[in-house]
N, C-alpha and C positions, 0 to 999 in steps of 0.2 A: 504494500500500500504506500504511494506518493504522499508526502507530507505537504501541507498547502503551506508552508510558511520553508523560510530557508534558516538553518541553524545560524549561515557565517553570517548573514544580513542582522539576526537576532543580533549576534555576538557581538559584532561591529558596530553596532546602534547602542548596546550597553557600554563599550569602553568610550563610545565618544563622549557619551555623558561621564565618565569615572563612575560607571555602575558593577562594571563586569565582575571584580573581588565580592560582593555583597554579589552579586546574583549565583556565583561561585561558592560561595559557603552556604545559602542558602536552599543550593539543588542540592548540597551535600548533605546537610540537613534535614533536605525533604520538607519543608517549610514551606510548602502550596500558597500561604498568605504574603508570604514572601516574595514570591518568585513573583505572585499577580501584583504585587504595590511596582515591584521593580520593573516589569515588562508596561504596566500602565502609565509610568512615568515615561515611556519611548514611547509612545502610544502606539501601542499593539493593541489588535483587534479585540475583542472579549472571545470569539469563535476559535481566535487563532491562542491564547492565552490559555484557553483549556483543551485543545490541540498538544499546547506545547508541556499541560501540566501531564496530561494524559503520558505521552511519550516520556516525560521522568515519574513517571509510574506510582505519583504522591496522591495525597487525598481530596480531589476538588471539591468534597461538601461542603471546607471552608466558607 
């Protein structure tokens, strides 16, 4: 299955803010509340945020 969103494009869009460390400890964590304040702050889509939480395999009922 295709992912509708691209990993480096994520990546790239967090280090430009100095987000990428905090979103880094935060998958590591598994921190679902996390992951969404930080990806919201690049503004990623809501579709594509739990897309992306789904694929780190965390809890989205947060």
């Amino acid at each position: 299955m295709e992912k509708d969103y691209s990993e480096k494009d994520v990546q790239e869009r967090l280090k430009a803010e100095g987000l990428f460390a905090a979103y880094e400890e935060a998958v590591k964590l598994k921190d679902s509340l996390k992951i969404q304040t930080l990806l919201q702050k690049i503004s990623i889509e809501d579709d594509t945020i739990v897309a992306i939480l789904e694929d780190l395999d965390t809890d989205i009922s947060s």
